[in-house]
C-alpha positions in Angstrom: -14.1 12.4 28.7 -13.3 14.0 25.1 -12.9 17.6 27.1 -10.2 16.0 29.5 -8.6 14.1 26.4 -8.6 18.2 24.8 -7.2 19.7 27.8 -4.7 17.0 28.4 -3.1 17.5 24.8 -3.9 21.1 24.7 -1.2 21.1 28.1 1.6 19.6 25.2 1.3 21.3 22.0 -0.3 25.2 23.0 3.8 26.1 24.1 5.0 24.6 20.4 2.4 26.1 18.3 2.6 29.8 16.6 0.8 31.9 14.4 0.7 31.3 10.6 -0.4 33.5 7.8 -3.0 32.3 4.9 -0.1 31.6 2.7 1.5 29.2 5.0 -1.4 27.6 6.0 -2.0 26.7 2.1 1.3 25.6 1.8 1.1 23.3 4.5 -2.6 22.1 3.1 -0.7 20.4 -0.1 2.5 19.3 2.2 3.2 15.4 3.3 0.0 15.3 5.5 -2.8 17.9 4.3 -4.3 20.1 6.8 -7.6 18.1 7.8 -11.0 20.0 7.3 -13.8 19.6 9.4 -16.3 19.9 6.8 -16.8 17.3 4.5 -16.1 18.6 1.0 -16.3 16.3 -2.4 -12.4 16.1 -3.6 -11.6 15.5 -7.2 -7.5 15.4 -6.9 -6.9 15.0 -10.5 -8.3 18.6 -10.5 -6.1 19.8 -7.6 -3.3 22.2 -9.6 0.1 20.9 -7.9 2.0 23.0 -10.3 4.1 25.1 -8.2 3.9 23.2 -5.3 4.8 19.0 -6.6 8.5 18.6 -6.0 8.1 15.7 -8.4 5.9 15.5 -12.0 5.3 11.8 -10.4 3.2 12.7 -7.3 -0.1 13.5 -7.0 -3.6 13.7 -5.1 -6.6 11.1 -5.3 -10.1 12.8 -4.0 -13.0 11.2 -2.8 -15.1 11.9 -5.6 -12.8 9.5 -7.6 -12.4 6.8 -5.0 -16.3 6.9 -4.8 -16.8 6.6 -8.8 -14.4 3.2 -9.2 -15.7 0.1 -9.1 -13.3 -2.5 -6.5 -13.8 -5.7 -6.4 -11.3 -5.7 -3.3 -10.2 -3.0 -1.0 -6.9 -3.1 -1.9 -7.5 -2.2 -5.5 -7.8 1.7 -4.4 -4.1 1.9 -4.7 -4.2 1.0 -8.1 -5.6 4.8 -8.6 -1.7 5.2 -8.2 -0.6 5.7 -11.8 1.4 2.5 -12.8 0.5 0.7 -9.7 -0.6 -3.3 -10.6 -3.1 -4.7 -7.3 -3.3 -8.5 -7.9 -4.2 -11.5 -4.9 -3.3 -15.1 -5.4 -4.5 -16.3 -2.2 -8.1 -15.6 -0.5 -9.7 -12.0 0.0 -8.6 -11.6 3.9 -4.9 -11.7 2.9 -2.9 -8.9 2.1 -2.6 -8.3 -2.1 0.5 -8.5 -4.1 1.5 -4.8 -5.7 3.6 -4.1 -8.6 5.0 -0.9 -9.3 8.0 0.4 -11.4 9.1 -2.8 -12.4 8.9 -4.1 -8.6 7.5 -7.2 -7.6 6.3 -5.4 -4.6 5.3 -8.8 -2.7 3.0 -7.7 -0.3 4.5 -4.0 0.4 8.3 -3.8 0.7 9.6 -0.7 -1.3 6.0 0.8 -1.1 5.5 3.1 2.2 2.0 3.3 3.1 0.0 5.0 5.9 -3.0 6.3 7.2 -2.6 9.6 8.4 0.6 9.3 10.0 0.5 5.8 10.9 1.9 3.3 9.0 0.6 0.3 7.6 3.6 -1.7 6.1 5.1 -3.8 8.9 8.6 -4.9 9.8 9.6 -8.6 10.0 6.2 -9.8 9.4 5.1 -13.3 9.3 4.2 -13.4 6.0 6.9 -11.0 4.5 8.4 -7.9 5.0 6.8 -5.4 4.3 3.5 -6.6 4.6 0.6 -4.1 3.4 -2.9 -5.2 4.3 -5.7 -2.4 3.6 -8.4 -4.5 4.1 -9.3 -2.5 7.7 -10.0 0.7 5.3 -13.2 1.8 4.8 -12.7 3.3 1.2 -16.4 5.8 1.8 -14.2 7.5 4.7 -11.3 8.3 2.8 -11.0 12.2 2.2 -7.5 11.8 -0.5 -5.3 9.5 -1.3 -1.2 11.9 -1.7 1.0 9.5 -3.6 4.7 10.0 -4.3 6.8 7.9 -6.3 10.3 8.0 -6.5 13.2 8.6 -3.4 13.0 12.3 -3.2 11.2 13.0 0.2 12.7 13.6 3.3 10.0 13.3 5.3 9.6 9.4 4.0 11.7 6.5 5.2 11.6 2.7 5.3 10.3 0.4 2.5 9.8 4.1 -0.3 12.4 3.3 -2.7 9.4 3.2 -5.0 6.9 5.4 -3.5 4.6 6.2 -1.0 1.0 6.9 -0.4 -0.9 8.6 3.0 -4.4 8.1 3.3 -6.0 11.0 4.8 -9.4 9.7 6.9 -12.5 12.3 6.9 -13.7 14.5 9.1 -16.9 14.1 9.1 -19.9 13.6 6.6 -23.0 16.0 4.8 -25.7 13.5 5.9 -25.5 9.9 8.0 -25.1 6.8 5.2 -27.0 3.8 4.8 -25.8 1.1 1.8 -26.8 -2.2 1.0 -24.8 -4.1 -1.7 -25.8 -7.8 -2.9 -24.0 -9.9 -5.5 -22.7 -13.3 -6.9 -21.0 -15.8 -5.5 -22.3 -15.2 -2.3 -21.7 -11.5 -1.9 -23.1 -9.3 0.9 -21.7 -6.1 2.5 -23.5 -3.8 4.4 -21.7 0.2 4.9 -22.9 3.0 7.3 -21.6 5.8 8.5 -22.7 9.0 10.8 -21.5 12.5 12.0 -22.5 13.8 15.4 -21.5 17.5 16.5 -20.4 17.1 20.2 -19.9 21.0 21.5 -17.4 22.3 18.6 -16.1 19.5 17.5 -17.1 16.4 15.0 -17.5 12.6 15.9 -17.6 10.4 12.5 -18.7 7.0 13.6 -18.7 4.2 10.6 -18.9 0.5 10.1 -18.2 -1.9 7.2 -19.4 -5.5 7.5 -19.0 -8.2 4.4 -18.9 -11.6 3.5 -18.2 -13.6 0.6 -18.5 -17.5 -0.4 -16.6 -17.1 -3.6 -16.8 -18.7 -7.6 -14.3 -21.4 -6.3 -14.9 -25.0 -7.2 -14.1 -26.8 -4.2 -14.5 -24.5 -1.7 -17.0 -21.9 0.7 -14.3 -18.9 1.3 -16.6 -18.1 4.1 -15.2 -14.6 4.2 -16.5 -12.6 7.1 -15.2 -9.2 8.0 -15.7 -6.4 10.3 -14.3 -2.7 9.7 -15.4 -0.1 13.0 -13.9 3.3 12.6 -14.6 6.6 14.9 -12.7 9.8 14.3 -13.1 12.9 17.1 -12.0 16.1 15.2 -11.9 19.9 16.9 -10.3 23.0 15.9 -8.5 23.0 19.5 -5.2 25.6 20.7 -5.1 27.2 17.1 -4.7 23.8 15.3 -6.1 20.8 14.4 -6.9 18.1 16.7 -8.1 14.5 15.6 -8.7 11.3 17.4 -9.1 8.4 15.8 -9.6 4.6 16.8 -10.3 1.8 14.3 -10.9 -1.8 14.9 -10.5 -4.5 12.0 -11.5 -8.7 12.2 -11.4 -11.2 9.5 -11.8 -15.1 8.9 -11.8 -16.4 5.4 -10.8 -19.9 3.9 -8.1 -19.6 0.7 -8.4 -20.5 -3.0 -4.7 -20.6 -3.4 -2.3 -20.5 -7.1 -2.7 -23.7 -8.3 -0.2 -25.7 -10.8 -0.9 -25.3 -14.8 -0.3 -28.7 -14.9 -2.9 -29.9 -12.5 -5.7 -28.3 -15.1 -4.3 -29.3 -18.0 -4.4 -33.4 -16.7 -8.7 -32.9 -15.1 -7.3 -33.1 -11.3 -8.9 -29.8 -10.7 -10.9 -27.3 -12.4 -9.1 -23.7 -13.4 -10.8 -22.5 -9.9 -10.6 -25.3 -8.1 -7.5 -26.1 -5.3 -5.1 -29.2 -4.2 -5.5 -28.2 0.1 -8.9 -26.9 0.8 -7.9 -26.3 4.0 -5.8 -22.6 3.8 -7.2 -19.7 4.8 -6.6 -17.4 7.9 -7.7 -15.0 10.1 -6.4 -11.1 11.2 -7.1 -8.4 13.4 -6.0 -4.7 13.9 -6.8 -3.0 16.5 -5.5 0.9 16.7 -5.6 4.6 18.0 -3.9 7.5 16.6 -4.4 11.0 16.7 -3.1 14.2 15.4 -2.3 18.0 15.9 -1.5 20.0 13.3 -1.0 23.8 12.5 0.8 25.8 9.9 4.2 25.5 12.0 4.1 22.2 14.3 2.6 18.9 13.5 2.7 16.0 16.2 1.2 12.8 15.5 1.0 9.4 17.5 -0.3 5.7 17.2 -0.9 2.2 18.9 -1.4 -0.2 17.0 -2.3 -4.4 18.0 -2.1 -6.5 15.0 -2.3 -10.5 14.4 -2.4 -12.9 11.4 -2.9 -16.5 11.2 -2.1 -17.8 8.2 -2.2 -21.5 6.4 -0.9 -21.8 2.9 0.4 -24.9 0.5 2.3 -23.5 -2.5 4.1 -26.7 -3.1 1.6 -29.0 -2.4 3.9 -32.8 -1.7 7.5 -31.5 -2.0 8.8 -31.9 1.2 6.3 -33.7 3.1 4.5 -36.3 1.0 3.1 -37.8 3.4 1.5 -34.7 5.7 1.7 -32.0 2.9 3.5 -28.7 2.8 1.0 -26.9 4.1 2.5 -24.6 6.6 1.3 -21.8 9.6 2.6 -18.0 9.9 1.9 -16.4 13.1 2.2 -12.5 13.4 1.3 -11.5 16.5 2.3 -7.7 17.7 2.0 -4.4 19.1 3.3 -1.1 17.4 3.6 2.1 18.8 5.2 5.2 18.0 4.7 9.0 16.5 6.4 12.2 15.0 6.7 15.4 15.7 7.4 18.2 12.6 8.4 21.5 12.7 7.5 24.3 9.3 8.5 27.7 9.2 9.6 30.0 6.7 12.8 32.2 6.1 14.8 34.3 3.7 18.1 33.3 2.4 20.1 36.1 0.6 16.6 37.7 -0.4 15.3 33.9 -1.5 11.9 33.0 0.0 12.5 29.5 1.6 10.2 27.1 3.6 11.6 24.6 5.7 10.7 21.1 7.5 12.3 19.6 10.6 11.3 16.3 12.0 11.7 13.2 13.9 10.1 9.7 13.4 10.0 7.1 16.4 8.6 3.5 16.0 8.3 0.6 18.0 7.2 -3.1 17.0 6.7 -5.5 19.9 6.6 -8.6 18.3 5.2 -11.1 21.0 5.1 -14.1 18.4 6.9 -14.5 14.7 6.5 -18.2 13.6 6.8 -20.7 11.0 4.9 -24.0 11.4 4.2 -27.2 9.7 0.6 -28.1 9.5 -1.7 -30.5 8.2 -5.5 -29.1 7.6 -4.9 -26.9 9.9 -3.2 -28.7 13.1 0.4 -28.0 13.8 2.4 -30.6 13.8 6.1 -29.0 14.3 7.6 -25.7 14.4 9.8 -24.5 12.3 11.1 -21.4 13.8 9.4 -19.2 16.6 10.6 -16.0 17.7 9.9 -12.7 20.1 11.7 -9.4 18.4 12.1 -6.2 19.6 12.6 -3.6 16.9 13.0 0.3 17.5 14.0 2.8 14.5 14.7 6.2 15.2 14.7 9.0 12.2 15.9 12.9 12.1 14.6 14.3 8.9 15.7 17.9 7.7 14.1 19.5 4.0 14.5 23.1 2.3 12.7 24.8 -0.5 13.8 28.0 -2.1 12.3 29.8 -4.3 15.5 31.2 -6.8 13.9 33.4 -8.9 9.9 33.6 -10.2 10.8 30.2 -12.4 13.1 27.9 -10.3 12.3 26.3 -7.5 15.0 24.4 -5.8 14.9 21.4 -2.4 17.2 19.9 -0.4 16.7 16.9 1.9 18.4 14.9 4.5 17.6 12.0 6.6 19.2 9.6 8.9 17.6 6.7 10.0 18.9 4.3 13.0 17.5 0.9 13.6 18.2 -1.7 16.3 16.3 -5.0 16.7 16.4 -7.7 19.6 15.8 -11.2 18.4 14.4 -14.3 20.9 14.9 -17.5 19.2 13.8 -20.8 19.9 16.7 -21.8 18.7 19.9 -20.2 21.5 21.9 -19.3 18.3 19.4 -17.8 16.2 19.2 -15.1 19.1 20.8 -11.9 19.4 21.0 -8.0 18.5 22.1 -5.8 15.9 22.0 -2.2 14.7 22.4 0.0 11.5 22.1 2.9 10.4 21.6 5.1 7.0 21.9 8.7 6.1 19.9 9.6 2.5 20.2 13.0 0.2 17.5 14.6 -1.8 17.7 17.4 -3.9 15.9 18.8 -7.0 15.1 21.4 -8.6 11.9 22.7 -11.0 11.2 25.5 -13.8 7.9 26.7 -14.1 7.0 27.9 -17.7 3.7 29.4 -16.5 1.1 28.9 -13.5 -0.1 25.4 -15.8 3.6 24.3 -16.8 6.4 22.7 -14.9 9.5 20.6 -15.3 11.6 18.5 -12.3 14.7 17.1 -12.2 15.6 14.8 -8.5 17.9 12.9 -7.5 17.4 11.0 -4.3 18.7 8.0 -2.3 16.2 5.9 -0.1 16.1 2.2 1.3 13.8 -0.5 2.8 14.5 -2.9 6.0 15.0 -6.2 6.4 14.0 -8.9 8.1 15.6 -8.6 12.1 15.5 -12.4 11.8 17.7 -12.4 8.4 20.3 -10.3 10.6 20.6 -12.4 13.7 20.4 -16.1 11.8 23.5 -18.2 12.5 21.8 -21.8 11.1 19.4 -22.3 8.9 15.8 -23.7 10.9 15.2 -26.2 7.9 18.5 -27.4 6.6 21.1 -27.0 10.3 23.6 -25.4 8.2 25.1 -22.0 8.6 23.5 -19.4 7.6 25.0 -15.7 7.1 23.6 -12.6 8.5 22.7 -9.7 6.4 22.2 -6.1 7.2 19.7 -4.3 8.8 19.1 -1.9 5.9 19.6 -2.0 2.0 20.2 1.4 -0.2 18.1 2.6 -3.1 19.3 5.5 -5.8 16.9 7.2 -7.8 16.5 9.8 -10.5 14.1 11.4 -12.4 13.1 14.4 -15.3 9.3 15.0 -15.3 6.9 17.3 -16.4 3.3 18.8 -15.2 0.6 20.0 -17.7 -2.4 21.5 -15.9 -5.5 23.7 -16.7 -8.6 23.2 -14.5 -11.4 23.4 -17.3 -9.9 20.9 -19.7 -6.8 18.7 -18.6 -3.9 17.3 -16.2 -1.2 15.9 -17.6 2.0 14.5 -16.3 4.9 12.8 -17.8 8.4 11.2 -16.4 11.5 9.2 -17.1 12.9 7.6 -14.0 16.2 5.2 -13.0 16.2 3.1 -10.0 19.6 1.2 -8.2 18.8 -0.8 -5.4 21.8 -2.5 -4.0 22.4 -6.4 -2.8 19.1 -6.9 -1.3 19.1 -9.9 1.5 15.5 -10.5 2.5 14.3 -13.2 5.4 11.8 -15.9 3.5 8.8 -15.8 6.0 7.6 -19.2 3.8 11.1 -21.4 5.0 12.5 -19.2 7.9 15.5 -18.3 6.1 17.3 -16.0 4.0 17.4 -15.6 0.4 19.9 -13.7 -1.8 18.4 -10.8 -4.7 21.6 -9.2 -6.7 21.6 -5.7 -6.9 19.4 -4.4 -9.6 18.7 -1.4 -12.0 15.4 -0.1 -13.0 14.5 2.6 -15.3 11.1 3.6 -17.1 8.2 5.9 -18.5 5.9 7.1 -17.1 2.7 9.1 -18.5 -1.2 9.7 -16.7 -3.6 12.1 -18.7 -6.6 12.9 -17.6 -8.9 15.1 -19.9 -12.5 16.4 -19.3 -13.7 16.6 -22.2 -18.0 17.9 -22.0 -19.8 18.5 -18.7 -19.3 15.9 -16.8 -17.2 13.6 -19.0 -13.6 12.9 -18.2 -11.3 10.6 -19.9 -7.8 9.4 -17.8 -5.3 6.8 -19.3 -2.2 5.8 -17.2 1.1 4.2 -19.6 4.0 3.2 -17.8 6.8 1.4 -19.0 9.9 -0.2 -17.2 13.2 -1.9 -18.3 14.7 -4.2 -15.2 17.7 -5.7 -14.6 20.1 -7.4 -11.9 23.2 -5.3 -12.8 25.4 -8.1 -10.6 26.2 -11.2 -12.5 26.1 -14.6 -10.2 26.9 -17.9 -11.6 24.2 -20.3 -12.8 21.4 -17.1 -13.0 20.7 -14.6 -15.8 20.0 -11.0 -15.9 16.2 -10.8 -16.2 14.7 -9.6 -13.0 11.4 -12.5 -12.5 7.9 -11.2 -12.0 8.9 -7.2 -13.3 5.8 -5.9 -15.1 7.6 -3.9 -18.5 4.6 -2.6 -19.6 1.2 -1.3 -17.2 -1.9 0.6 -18.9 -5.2 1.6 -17.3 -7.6 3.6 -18.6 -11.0 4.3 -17.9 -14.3 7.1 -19.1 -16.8 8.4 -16.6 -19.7 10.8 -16.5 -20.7 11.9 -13.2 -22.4 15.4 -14.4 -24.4 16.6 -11.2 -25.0 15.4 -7.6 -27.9 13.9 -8.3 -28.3 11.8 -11.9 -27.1 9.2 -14.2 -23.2 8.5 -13.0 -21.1 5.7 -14.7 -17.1 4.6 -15.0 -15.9 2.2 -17.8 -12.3 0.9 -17.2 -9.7 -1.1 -18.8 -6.6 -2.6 -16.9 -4.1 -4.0 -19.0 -0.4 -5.6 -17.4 1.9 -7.3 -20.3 3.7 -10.4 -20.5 6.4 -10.3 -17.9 9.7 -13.0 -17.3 8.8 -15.5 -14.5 12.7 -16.6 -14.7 16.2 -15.0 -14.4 16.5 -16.5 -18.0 13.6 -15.0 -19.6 12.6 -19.0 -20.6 9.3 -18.4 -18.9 7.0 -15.6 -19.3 3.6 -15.1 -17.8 0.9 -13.9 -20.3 -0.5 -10.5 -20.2 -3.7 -10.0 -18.2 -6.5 -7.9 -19.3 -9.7 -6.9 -17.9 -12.6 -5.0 -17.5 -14.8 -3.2 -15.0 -18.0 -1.3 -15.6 -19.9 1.1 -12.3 -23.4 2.3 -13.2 -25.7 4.2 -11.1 -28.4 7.0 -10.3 -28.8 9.3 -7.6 -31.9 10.7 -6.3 -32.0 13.6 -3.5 -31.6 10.8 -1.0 -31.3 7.7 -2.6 -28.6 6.0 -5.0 -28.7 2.8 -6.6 -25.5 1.3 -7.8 -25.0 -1.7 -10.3 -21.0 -3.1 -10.7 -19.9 -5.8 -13.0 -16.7 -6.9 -12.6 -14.4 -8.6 -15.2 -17.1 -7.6 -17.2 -15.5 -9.6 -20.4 -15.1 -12.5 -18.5 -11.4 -12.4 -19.3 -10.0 -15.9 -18.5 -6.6 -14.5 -17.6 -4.2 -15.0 -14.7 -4.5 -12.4 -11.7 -1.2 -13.9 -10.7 1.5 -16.0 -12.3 4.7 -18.0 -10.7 7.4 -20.0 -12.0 9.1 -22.8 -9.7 8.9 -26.3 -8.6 6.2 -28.0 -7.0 5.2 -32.0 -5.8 1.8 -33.4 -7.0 1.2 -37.1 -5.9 3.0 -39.9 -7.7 5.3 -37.7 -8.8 8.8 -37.7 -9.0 10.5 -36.8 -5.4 12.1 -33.6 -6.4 8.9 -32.4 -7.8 8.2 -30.5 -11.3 8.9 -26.9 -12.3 5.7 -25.3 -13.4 3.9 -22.4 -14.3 1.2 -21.8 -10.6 -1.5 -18.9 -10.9 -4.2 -17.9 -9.6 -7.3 -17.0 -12.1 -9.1 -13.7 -12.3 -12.4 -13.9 -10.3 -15.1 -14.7 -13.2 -17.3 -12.0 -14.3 -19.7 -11.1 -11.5 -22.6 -8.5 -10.5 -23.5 -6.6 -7.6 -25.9 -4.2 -6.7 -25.9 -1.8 -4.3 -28.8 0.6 -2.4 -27.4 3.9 -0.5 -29.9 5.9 1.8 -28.5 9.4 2.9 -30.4 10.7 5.8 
């Protein structure tokens, strides 16, 4: 079967593909999508010198050897190995995490592009919210780097990147087979293992994650319960790269939602307790990608089932006091598309110039979108229920030219087209719509030496929105009219940066960045509707160092700043952007001097008191906490011991602002501060066999 799978591709790609010289097949190694390897090799992407090669000072590599040194208490805290990036939950462990990132709000993913290899995890008019990012089907042991990107400068990138992007890169295959056994508090149990098999001359990695988890909460069992199945075929086949790879993710969990200050303050509940023990939810995601890729051609496609179920009750008695507000998303959809790239290299007017042409197609079948009102669980009415069609079509064009020995110059270009198809259950609610968007990238670098480089870029970008929010004619909850927004909302960016590098002793990089997003209209997957964001400026600092320091000692500590603003003035609101981090530091010492040995990693994330109100009236305290990974390595075994929040820091993982309805209360509720506590300090213990 895998020969006939060969063949059949082979028949595609062996016209497109040509021959390509060392030097291009390096270049190609550090582009968008690295070149995959079929042996396993231990990455340490700090380490990797981008000078010369970057097209920003705010984009870099995360290896495996880091990603296997940091303690997570959730899988979606691997993206806060992204400099500046913030990875918070205030709902249970099954739904996606909130991200924060240059003085975004992220939500759940919108304005942060992520995929694996070339298939891409944020999803268009989701359920829950555009957008939405859930990692939790990544098996963090099989990722081989981590490329992020910050900023709008890349062609090659498109929806939901104004600021930034990250592509996971999956491995090939492994040294030995895995076995681990991890065991902690609160009910923790997850069991990892993984295994390479040669088939003829090619590599099958086979691995499977399986983990549950009952939670500190008060009140409640979270009775978390996932499975994570990944296998990945990889050949050398027709001159090229050829991978295959399907993975299968299920999860049931019950939620510990954000909870009212005001409810802990009076006894009702304890600081982890909750007002509807009956949220939680349940996902799949089902796909199959696969990949060809040599130094001139890359073609990539995916398929891609995904569903979420998902009960939540942020506002408690509000509307309903006599059911509740607890209410039902449904996200139920298929997603299919792929790209195909072309790189080749030229001479302009004696310049050496590398070039990259491309074109993106997607397609989300969206079976079921809904909104319903529920009580523990049971639906009682719906709200609004919809089928969408949504197909975007992108032509991507970039150019780099090396001026002289110093100067390095790029131009981009990319147009993006989008149409959706909305089915309402409501006749006026239906309809179609299109837009389209053409972006512009250019910058330019000087290298002071091999270890020394500075950027300037300017860029333009933009995120989708809702095909719901573009369609609407009346509101589903109050019957009035209701205006349509656009399909697609503009970002502008800028930024002067600077790389330090020197392999034995440091990596350094530093930047100063402005954001402009335009009038952003976004659909509210909580009330079926739109809501109204003023356009907005952003600007900031960024700085990550990382030093080695002694054999096997390294030192990293990531500072970002960020000043935000609405830039649009609108009667009755203020100027402070709500829930924009201004100040992000993480830090963090490890000593991992041989393959076998003592290994450890102490770190500190810090995130600073932030507005929860266009007024600045509110503010959120700043959260601190620590994490502390110790273990030893034998020739086969490893024992691992992680404490999380090893302080015990009492601090909010998540903080809102806005009005909510406890009973007795008065009818149009009470504004209040809602958060959701940082998990309490907790061990676990893990046992790795490698055979």
């Amino acid at each position: 079967m895998m020969k006939k799978i060969q063949y059949f591709f082979a028949a595609i790609v062996i016209p497109l593909y040509g021959s390509a010289s060392e030097p291009e097949r390096l270049a190609l190694a550090t582009a968008t999508r690295p070149m995959p390897a079929l042996e396993n090799l231990v990455v340490y992407g700090h380490r990797l010198n981008l000078v010369g090669s970057s097209l920003a000072a705010a984009e870099g590599v995360i290896g495996s050897a880091e990603i296997a040194n940091r303690p997570l208490a959730r899988t979606g805290e691997i993206l806060e190995m992204v400099p500046g990036m913030v990875v918070t939950q205030h709902s249970g462990s099954g739904k996606a995490n909130q991200y924060f990132l240059r003085g975004f709000n992220l939500d759940h993913g919108t304005d942060f592009a992520t995929s694996i290899d070339t298939m891409p995890v944020n999803m268009r008019s989701h359920g829950h919210g555009q957008g939405y990012t859930d990692l939790n089907f990544i098996i963090p042991e099989l990722i081989h780097t981590i490329h992020y990107r910050k900023g709008t400068y890349y062609a090659e990138v498109g929806d939901f990147s104004g600021a930034g992007a990250a592509v996971f890169v999956v491995k090939n295959t492994l040294d030995n087979s895995e076995l681990a056994l991890t065991a902690g508090d609160y009910g923790y149990q997850r069991l990892y293992s993984a295994t390479p098999i040669i088939i003829d001359d090619g590599h099958l990695l086979v691995g499977i994650e399986a983990q549950a988890y009952a939670g500190p909460w008060k009140d409640i069992d979270e009775d978390l319960r996932k499975t994570n199945l990944l296998a990945r075929y990889s050949s050398r086949l027709a001159g090229g790269e050829f991978s295959l790879t399907a993975m299968g993710y299920r999860n049931r969990w019950n939620s510990a939602d954000q909870i009212p200050q005001r409810a802990v303050e009076q006894g009702m509940i304890d600081a982890l307790g909750s007002l509807d023990t009956h949220v939680g939810g349940d996902a799949s995601r089902y796909s199959l990608s696969t990949q060809w890729l040599n130094s001139n051609w890359s073609i990539s496609a995916y398929l891609v089932d995904s569903t979420l179920h998902l009960f939540s009750n942020f506002t408690y008695f509000l509307d309903d006091p006599v059911n509740g507000d607890e209410f039902e998303q449904v996200d139920d959809r298929q997603l299919l598309g792929g790209e195909l790239v072309r790189n080749w290299q030229t001479s302009l007017a004696g310049k050496s110039a590398t070039h990259k042409l491309g074109v993106q197609i997607r397609h989300d079948a969206i079976d079921e979108v809904g909104l319903y009102k529920t009580r523990a669980r049971e639906r009682l009415s719906a709200t609004r229920v919809d089928a969408i069609d949504e197909t975007s079509l992108a032509l991507f064009a970039q150019s780099d030219i090396q001026l002289s020995e110093k100067i390095r110059a790029h131009l981009g270009l990319r147009h993006d087209y989008l149409q959706v198809e909305v089915d309402s259950d409501l006749a006026q609610n239906s309809g179609r719509a299109s837009d389209d968007i053409t972006n512009i990238k250019a910058g330019v670098s000087y290298s002071f030496s091999d270890n020394v480089e500075t950027y300037l870029n300017l860029g333009q970008g933009f995120h989708s929105n809702d095909a719901r929010g573009a369609t609407i004619v009346i509101d589903p909850l109050s019957g009035e009219l209701s205006e349509p927004v656009d399909l697609l909302s503009r970002s502008q960016g800028a930024e002067l940066g600077a790389k330090l590098f020197d392999n034995r002793r440091y990596s350094i990089s530093a930047s100063i960045w402005y954001l402009a997003l335009d009038s952003e209209l976004l659909f509210v997957g909580d009330a079926g509707n739109t809501e109204a964001s003023r356009a907005s400026e952003r600007s900031g600092i960024e700085i990550a160092s990382y030093v080695w320091f002694a054999e096997g000692w390294s030192l990293d500590t990531e500072l970002a700043w960020t000043h935000s603003r609405f830039s649009e003035q609108q009667t009755g609101q203020g100027k402070y952007v709500d829930g924009s981090l201004p100040f992000v530091a993480s830090a963090g010492v490890s000593y991992a001097p041989a393959a076998q040995g003592f290994h450890g990693n102490l770190r500190y994330r810090y995130f600073g008191a932030r507005v929860l109100d266009s007024f600045n009236q509110q503010r959120a305290s700043s959260t601190s906490v620590v994490n502390l990974g110790l273990g030893y390595r034998w020739a086969q075994w490893s024992l691992g011991l992680d404490l999380l929040n090893l302080a015990n820091s009492r601090d909010h993982d998540i903080t809102y602002f806005y009005p909510s309805r406890l009973p007795g209360e008065v009818d149009e509720g009470v504004e209040d501060v809602h958060f959701h506590p940082l998990e309490p300090r907790s061990l676990r213990v893990s046992v790795q066999l490698d055979f």
